[in-house]
C-alpha positions as a printed Julia matrix, in Angstrom:
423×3 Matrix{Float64}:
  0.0     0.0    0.0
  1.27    2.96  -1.08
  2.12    5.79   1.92
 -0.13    8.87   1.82
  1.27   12.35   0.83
  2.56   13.89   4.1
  3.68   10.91   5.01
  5.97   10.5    2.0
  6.85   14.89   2.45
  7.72   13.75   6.04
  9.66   11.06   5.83
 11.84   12.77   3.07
 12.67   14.94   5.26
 15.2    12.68   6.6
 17.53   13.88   4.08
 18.31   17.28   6.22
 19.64   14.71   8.77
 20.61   16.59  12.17
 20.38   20.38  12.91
 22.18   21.26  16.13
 20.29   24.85  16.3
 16.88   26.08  18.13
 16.12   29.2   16.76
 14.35   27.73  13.63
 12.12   24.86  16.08
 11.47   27.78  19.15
 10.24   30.3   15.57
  8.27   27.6   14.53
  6.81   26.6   18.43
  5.91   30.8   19.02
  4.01   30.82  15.82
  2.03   27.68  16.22
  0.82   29.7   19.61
  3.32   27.57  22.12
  0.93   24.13  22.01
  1.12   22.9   25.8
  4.0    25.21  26.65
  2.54   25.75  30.24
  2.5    21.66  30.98
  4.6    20.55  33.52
  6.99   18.18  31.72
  9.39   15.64  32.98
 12.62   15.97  30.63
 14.28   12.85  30.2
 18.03   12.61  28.4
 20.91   10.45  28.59
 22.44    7.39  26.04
 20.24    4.01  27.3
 17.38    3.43  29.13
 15.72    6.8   28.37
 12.79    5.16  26.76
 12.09    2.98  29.66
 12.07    5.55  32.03
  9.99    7.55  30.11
  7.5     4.79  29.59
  7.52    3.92  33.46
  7.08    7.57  34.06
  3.78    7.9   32.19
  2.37    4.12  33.01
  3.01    5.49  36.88
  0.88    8.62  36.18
 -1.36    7.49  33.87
 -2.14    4.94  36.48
 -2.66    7.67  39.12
 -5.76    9.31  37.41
 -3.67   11.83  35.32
 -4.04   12.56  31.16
 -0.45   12.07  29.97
  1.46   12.84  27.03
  4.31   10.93  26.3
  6.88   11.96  23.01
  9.42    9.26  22.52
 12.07    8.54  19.51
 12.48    6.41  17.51
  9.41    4.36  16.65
  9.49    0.89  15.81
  6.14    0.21  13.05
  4.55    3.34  12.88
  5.47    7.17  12.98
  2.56    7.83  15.82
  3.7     5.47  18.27
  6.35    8.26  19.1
  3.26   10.9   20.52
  0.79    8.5   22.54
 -2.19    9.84  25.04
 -3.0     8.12  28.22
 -0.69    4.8   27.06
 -2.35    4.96  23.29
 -0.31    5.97  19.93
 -1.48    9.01  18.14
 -4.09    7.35  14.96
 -2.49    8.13  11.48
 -5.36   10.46  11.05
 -4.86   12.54  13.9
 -1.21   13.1   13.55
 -1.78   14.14  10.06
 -3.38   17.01  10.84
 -0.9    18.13  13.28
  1.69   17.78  11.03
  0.25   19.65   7.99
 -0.13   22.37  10.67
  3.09   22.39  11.36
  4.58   22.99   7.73
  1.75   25.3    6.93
  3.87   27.95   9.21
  7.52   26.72   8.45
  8.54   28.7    5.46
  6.88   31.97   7.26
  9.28   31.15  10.47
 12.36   29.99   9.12
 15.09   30.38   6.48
 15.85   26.49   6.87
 13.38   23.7    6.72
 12.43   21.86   9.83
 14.28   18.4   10.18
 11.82   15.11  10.65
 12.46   15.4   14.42
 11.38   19.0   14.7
  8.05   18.3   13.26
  7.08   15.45  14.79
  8.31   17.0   17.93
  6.17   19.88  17.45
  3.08   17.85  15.97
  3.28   16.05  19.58
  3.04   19.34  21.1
 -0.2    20.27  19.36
 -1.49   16.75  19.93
 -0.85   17.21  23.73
 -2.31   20.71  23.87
 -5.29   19.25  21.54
 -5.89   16.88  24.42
 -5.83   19.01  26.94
 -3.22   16.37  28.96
 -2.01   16.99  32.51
  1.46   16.51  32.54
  4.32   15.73  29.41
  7.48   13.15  29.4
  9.66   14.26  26.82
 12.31   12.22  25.63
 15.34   13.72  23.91
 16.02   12.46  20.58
 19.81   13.03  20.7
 22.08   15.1   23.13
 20.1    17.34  24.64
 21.28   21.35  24.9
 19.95   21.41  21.39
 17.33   18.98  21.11
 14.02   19.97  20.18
 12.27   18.94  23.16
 13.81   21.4   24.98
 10.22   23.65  23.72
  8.57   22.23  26.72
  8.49   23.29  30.34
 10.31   20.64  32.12
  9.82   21.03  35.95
 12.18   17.83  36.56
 14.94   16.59  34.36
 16.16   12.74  34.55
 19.51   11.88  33.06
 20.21    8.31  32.14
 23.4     6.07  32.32
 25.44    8.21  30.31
 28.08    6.43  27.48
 29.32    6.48  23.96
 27.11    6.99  21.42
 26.83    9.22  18.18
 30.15   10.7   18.52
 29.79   12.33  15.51
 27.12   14.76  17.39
 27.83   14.6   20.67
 31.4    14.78  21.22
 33.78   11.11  21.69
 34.63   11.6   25.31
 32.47   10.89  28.28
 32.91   14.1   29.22
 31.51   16.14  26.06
 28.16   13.94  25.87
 27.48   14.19  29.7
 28.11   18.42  28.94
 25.38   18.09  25.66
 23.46   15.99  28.18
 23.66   18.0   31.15
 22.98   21.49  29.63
 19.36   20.53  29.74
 19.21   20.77  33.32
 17.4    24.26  34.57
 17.12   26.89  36.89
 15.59   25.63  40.39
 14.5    22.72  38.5
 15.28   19.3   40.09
 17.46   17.21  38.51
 17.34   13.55  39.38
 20.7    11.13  37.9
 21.48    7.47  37.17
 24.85    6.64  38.98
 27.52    7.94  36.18
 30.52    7.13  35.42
 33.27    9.75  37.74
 33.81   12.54  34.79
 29.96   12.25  33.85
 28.83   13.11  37.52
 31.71   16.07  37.61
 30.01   17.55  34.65
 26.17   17.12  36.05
 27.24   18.05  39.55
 28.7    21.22  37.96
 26.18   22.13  36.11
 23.16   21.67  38.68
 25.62   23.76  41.55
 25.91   26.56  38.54
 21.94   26.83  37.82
 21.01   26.27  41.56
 19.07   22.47  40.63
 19.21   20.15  43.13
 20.67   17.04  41.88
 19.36   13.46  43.58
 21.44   10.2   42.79
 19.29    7.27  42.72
 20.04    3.82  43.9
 18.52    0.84  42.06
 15.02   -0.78  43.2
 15.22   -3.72  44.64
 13.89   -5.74  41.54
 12.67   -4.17  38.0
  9.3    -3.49  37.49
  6.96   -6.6   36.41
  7.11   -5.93  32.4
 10.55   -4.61  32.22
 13.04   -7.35  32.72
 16.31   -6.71  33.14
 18.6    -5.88  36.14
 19.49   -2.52  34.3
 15.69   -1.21  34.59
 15.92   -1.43  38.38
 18.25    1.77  37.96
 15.53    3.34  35.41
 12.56    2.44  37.46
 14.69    4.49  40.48
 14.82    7.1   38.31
 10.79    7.04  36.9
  9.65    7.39  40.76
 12.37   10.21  41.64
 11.37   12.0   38.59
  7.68   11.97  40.17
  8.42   12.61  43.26
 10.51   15.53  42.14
  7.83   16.79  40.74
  5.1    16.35  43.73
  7.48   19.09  44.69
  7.25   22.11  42.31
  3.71   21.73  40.87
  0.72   21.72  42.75
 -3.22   20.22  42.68
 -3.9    17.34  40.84
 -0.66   16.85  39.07
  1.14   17.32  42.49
 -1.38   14.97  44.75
 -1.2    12.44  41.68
  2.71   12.1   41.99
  2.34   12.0   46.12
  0.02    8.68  45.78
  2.09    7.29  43.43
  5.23    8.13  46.07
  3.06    6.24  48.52
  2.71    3.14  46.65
  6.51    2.78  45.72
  7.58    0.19  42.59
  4.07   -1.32  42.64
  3.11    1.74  40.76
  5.42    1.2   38.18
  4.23   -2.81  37.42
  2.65   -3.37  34.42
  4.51   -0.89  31.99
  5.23   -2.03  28.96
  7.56   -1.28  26.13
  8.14   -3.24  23.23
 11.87   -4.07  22.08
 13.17   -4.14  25.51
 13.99   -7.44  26.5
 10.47   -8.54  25.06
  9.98  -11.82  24.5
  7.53  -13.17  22.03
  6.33  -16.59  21.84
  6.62  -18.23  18.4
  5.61  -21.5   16.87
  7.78  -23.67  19.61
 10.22  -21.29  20.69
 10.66  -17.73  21.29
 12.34  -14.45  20.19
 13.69  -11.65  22.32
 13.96   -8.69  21.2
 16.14   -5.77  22.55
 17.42   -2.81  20.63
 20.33   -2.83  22.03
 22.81   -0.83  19.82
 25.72    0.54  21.65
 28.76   -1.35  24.1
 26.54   -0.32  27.64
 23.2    -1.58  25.99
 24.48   -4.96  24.62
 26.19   -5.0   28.07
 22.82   -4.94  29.73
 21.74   -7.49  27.16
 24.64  -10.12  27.79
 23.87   -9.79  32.1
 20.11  -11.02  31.46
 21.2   -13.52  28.5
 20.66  -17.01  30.68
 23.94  -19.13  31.44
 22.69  -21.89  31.23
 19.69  -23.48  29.02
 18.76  -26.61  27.48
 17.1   -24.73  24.56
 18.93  -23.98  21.43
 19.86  -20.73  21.02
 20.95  -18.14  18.27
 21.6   -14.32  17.98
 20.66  -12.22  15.17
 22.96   -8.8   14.98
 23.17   -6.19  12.82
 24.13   -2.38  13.26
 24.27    1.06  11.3
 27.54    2.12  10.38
 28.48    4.33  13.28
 28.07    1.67  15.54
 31.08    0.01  17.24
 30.0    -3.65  15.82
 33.27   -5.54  16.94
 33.08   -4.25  20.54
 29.85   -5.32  20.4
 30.19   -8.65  18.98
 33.13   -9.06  21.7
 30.35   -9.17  24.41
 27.92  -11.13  22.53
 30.65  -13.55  21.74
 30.95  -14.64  25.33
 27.61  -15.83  25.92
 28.09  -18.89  23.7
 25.73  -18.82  21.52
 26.03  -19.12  17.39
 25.72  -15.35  15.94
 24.21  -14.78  12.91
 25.42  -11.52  11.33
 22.54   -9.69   9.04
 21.83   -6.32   8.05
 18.8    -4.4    8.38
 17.01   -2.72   5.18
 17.72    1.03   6.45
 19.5     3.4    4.85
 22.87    3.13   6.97
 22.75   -0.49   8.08
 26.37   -1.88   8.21
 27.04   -4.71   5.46
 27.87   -7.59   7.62
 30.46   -8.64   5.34
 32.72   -5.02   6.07
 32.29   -6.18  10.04
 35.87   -7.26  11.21
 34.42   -9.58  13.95
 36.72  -10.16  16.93
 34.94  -13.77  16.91
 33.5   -16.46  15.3
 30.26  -15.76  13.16
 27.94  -18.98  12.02
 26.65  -17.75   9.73
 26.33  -14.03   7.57
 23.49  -12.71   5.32
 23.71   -9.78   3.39
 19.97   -9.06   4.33
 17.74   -9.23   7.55
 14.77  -10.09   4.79
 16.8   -12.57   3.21
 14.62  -15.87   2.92
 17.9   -17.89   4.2
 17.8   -16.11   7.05
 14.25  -16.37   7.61
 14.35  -20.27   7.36
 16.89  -20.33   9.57
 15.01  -18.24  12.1
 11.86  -20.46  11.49
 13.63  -24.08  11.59
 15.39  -23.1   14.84
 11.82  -21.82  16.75
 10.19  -25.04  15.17
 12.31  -26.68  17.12
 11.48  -25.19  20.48
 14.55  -22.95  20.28
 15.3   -19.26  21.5
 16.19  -16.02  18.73
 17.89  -13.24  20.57
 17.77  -10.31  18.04
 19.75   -7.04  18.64
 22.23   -5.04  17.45
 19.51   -1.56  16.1
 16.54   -0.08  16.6
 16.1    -1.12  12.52
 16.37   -4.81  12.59
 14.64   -4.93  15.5
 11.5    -3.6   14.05
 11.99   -5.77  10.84
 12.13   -9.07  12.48
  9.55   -8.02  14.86
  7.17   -7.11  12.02
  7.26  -10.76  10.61
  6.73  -12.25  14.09
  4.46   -9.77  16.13
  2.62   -9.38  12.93
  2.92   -5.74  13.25
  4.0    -4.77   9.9
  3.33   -1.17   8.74
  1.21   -0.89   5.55
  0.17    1.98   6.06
  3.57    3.73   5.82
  5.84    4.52   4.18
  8.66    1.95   5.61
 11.84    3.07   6.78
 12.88   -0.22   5.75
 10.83   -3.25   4.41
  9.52   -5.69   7.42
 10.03   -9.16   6.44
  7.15  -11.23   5.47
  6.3   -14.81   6.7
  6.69  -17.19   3.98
């Protein structure tokens, strides 16, 4: 099915790539009339786990009685699953509008065009204010001192485990990303940290002393919520309820007696979230697939520390990467769980060939395609035989393989890459 017309003039647009500028997205937020500029936001940055805080952070006060709008990046099927309502995606038809309104004013506002990020960021923003919601989480798409969510009021910022990732933007030391993560961080706002690495919490500590914040180190839960596995969301589900109670603090009414009964319940508020791609397994014909997107050394990291040691099931790993992506450092860690690896690449523009992949180890087996119908018989023959998939490596062949065996493939898009198809 072919993708409608502002889908297609969206999706082009990621040709302009990254702009690391916000005069042309705060010109293009003042003359759309500031869409839920007034909402209390929680602000959530950092390199991994930011999604799953920011999920945990609306489930929690969603769950309290609260309308919430949540903005995440990227998506895995469909473009509106980045701006959802009370734990639903924006519909196709809804977010169409609110992106036509957005280029309506661009050329009027701007001697650039907005990037893809900047108008879906501010097509969430006039979703939100459409829907009259109580309170935002905002996740940053990359850095943050220049991101474009930085057009909403955040109350409370939460910063992630901080590592290496898009160098190319952010800076290759720890100590540039944690300054492009920290800048974020505002006047007698609360700020509320993952334990960082030594020159990451200089730079935050710094920062929140300079702008008067108060900064709060968490300490991990004592067991991730139920529907986030992983010891690693313990430390983001710390995070989700200091975020809230942060902001009990500086807003008041409902929003403020909402986070203060959520405080009183503790992790249980937090059970229940979900968030696909994160250590989700998915039962299929006799075995299973997991599916994480990890795609940097801390995420597969995470990965490898909830991959079982020992099983009687056959296993496999499907990996694949984009090109900026340290794929042998990876592979070293996947390497020593023991498992046969099967190198693939995903169908996005900037998927690594596996074949240009120096591997530090032994590969079983490469295809020059995630859609590949080796591949997929591969895939099949070992679930038919009551065996596990582990699939990782990017957010890209994540959603592809997911597509063929979630089912949810999106024809009604125009596809960032094609989802395989069962055969």
């Amino acid at each position: 099915m072919s993708a409608p017309a502002w889908q297609r003039a969206l999706h082009e647009r990621r040709s302009l790539g990254v702009e690391l500028e916000l005069d042309a997205v705060f010109a293009a937020f003042d003359a759309l009339g500031r869409p839920a500029g007034d909402v209390p936001a929680i602000h959530v940055v950092g390199t991994n786990g930011k999604g799953s805080t920011a999920a945990m952070c609306a489930h929690a006060l969603t769950g309290a009685g609260l309308r919430v709008g949540l903005y995440t990046s990227p998506h895995l099927h469909r473009v509106g699953e980045r701006v959802r309502v009370d734990g639903a995606p924006l519909s196709d038809a809804a977010l169409e509008g609110h992106v036509e309104a957005v280029l309506s004013i661009e050329s009027c506002i701007s001697a650039r065009p907005l990037t893809f990020f900047e108008v879906i960021t501010l097509a969430a923003m006039r979703a939100f204010a459409a829907r009259a919601v109580d309170v935002l989480v905002l996740e940053a798409g990359l850095g943050g001192r220049l991101d474009a969510t930085r057009v909403g009021d955040a109350r409370v910022t939460v910063i992630t485990s901080i590592g290496h990732d898009h160098a190319r933007y952010l800076g290759d030391t720890i100590t540039a990303i944690a300054g492009e993560k920290a800048a974020v961080i505002r006047a007698d706002a609360p700020c509320v940290s993952a334990p960082q690495r030594p020159e990451a919490r200089a730079v935050i500590e710094r920062v929140a002393v300079a702008r008067g914040a108060s900064l709060r180190v968490v300490s991990p839960l004592s067991r991730p919520p139920r529907g986030l596995p992983g010891a690693h969301q313990r430390i983001n589900g710390a995070l989700a309820l200091a975020a809230i109670e942060a902001l009990a603090d500086v807003t008041a009414g409902p929003v403020a007696a909402a986070c203060a009964s959520i405080g009183a319940r503790g992790p249980a508020a937090l059970d229940g979230v979900r968030w696909p791609g994160r250590l989700e397994r998915v039962a299929w014909g006799n075995g299973s697939v997991v599916f994480d997107v990890a795609h940097n050394l801390d995420g597969v990291a995470a990965l490898a520390e909830a991959f079982p040691s020992a099983s009687e099931r056959e296993r496999a790993i499907v990996f694949g990467c984009m090109e900026d992506k340290d794929a042998g450092g990876m592979l070293a860690i996947l390497a020593r769980l023991g498992a046969p690896i099967w190198l693939t690449r995903a169908s996005a523009d900037g998927a690594r060939e596996p074949r240009t992949i120096e591997s530090p180890c032994a590969v079983t087996a490469v295809h020059e395609r995630a859609d590949a119908p080796a591949l997929a018989r591969a895939c099949d023959e070992l679930l038919a035989r009551g065996g596990e998939l582990w699939v990782c490596g990017s957010v890209y062949l994540v959603a592809e393989l997911r597509a063929r065996y979630v089912q949810e493939a999106r024809a009604d898009e125009l596809p960032l890459h094609d989802p395989m198809r069962r055969r």
